[in-house]
N, C-alpha and C positions, 0 to 999 in steps of 0.2 A: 418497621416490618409490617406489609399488609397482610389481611387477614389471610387470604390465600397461598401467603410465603409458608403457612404452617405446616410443620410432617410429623411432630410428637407432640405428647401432652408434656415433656419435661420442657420443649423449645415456649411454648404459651406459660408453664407453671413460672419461666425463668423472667420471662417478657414482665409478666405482673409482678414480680418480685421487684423489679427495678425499677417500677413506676410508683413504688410505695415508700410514705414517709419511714426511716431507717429504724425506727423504733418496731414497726410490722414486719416489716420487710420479710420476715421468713414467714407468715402466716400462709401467702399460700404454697409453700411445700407441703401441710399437712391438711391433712381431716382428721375433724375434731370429735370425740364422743365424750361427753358430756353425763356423767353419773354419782350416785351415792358411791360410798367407799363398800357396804355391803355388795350391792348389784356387782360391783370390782370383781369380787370373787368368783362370780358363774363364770364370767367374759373370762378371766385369765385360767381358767378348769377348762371350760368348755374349745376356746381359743377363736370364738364366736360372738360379734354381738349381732343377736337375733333382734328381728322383732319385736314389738310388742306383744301376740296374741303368742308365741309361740317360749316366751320368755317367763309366760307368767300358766305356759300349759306344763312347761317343762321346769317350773318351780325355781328358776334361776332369776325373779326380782322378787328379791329378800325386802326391799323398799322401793318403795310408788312416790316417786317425788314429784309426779307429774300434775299439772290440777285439775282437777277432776272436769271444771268447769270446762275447759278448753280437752279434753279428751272425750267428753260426751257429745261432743259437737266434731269431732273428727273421724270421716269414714272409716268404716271397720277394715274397708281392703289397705289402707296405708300403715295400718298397725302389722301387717305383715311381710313390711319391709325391716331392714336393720336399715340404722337410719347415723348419717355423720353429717355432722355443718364444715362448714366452707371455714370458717371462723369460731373462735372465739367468744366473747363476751355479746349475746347473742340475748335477744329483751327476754325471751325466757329462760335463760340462764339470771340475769338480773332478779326476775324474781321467785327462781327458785331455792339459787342458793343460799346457801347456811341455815343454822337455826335458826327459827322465829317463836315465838313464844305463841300458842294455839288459840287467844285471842286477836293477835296480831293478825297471824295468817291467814285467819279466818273473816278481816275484816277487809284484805285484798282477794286475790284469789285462789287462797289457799293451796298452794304448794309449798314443798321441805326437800331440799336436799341436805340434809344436813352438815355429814361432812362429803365435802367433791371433791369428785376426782376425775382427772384430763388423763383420756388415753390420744396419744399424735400418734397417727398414722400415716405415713409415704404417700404423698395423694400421685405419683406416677404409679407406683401398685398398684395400687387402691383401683384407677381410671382403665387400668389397664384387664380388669379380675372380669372374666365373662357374666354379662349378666348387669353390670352395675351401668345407672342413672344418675344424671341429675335433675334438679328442680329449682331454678328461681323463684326464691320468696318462700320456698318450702310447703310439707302439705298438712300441716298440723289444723286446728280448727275449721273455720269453713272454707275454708279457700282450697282449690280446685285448679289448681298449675300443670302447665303443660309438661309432663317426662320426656326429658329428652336425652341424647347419648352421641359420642362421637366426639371426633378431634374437629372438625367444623363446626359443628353446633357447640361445644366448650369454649371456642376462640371468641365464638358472639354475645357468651355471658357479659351481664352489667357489671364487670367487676367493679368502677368507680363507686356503686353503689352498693356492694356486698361487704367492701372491704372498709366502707363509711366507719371513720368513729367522729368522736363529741356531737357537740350539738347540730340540731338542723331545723331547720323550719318547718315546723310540722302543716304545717298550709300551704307553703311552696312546694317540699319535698315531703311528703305526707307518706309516701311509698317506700323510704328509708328503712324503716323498722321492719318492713315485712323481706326486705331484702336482706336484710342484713340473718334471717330465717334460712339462707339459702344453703340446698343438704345436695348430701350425697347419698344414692339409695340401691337397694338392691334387694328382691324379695329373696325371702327365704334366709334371709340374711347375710353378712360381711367376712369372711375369714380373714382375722388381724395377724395372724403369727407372722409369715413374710414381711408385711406392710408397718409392724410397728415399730417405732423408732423411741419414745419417752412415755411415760407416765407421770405425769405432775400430779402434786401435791400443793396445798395451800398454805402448811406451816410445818415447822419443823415435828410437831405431835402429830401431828395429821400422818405424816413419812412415816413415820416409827409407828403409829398404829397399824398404816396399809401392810408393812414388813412382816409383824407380830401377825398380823390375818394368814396373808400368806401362807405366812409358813404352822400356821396349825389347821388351815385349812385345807391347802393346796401343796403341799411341803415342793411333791415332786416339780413345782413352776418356777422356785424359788430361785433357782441357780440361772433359769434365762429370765428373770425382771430384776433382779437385784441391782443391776448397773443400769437399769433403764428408769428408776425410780429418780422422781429428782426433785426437789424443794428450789424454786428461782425465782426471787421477788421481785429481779427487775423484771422481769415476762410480762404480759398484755396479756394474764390469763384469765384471773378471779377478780371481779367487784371487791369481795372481802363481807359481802353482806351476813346481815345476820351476827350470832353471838358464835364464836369457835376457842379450842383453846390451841395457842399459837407455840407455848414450852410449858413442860414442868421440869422443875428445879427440884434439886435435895434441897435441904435446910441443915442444920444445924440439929433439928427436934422433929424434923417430919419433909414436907411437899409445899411448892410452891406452885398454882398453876394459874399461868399467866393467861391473859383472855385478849381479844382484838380491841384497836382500838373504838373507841362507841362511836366516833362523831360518823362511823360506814356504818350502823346497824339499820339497818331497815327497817321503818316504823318506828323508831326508839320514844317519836312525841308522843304514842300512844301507852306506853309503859305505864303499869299502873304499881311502879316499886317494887312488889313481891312477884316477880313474874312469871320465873319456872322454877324449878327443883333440880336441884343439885345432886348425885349419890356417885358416893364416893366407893368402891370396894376395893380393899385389902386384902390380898393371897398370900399367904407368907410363903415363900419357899423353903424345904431341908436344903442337905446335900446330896442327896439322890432326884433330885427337881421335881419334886413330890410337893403338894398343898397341904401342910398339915395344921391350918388355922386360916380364919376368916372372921374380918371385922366391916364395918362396913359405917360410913357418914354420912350425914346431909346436910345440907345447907339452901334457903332462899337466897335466889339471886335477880338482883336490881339489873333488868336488862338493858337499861339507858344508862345507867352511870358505873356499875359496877367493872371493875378492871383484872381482877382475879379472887380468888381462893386457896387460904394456907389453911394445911391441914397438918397439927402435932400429930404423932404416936403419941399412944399413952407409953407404947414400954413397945423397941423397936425387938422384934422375937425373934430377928435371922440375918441376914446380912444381905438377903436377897427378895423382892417382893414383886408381885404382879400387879399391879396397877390398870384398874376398871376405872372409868368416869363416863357416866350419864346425865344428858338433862333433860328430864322429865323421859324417860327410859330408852333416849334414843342414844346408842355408844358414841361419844365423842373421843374416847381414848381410852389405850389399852397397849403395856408395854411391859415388860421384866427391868425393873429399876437394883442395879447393885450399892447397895448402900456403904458397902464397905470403900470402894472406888469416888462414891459422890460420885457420878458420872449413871448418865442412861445408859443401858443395852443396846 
């Protein structure tokens, strides 16, 4: 098919599909938005992902995962688009996501997402919503790309180059990384409701924390993401960077909560054994779903080797419990655990 055969964005989106190794192959159906599981909550209230200037006027980024260092260096007018990638596993997504421990972070270029979260979005909507652009290579720090729009100019994007994964030559192909940046944009920002298709998740705690948000934050959204919410580890989504917890378990005597494996942590040779802080909180529940006690743990945790965290009751007070876990006070998990079932909520 020559460029000129083209008459929609589905007949190009279908074209690139088919020339892609079978493991991608569906990446460009979507655009990707890329966030904390806090920030989650504005975008699924609002049913908007805004901007940046317009995100953080209107108090809807609870968390700044972004680094500061590559934000001070990026025009103030492109913070006033909503902004989605082309892709995936994208260099700053590498090194935003997960926990790092604030020595760590701080010794690259300090960004935290702690825990991510993937909204897919229909990129034929998406292409088709008044107003919206693209940009190869993207317009984050100093780089200055041309905005462009349309079903011809879409057809002449580098896709060989956007949809690169492993290694490449960074001397030959040096231009990889900044393509691989490549967004989809639109000021004033995006409306997802029509356009959204999944929300992923990175582990199975991860799900069950976004669920538990929802719905005490947003109750009324719950009934349209509930089936759109999804945990898939064969996916091409998350690196796995950083320290996350992936299950917690009943016990016998308390929790089990199980952490990623270390040899993906990012920076782990810098670990210096006691690395972040741990805190555990305990909600007990009645039977009227009432909190009528609160305990609360900690623990140092070895961020290069350590693999999880058990945590006894002293004396288990109900049969049903709310479950907080923080490290170093960012929420990593947060669920209604039945104890009488052994089974999560």
């Amino acid at each position: 098919m020559k460029e000129d055969d083209y008459v929609t964005y589905k007949e190009i989106i279908e074209y690139r599909c088919s020339h892609l190794h079978s493991s991608i192959s569906w990446w460009p159906r979507f655009f990707y938005h890329f966030t904390d599981i806090n920030n989650a909550m504005g975008i699924i209230d609002q049913g908007w992902i805004y901007g940046r200037n317009d995100a953080k006027k209107n108090h809807l980024m609870q968390s700044d995962n972004a680094s500061q260092s590559v934000i001070s260096v990026t025009s103030n007018f492109v913070k006033d688009y909503g902004r989605l990638y082309f892709r995936p596993l994208t260099p700053t997504q590498y090194h935003n996501e997960g926990y790092k421990p604030e020595h760590i972070r701080k010794s690259e270029i300090n960004a935290c997402c702690p825990v991510p979260i993937f909204f897919c979005l229909d990129a034929e909507t998406i292409l088709n919503i008044e107003g919206v652009e693209f940009v190869e290579c993207g317009l984050a720090g100093q780089y200055h790309n041309q905005l462009q729009h349309g079903i011809n100019e879409f057809s002449k994007l580098n896709y060989s180059k956007i949809y690169h994964t492993g290694y490449f030559d960074p001397y030959a192909e040096g231009d990889i990384t900044q393509y691989r940046h490549s967004e989809v944009i639109r000021s004033g920002g995006i409306p997802i409701e029509r356009a959204l298709r999944k929300v992923f998740c990175r582990s199975p705690a991860e799900k069950q924390t976004l669920i538990y948000l929802i719905e005490k934050t947003v109750p009324l959204k719950l009934s349209n993401y509930i089936q759109r919410i999804d945990y898939n580890p064969q996916l091409a989504l998350f690196n796995n960077n950083g320290i996350f917890i992936k299950t917690v378990e009943t016990t016998t005597d308390g929790l089990k909560f199980n952490f990623n494996e270390t040899s993906l942590r990012y920076g782990r040779e810098k670990s210096k054994g006691q690395d972040l802080l741990m805190t555990i909180h305990l909600y007990w529940i009645n039977d009227r779903l009432g909190i009528f006690d609160h305990e609360m743990a900690s623990t140092v945790v070895d961020y290069s080797k350590q693999i999880g965290v058990r945590l006894d009751f002293g004396k288990k007070q109900s049969n049903c419990v709310l479950v907080e876990a923080r490290f170093d006070d960012h929420l990593m998990y947060m669920n209604y655990i039945n104890l009488t079932e052994q089974e999560l909520l």
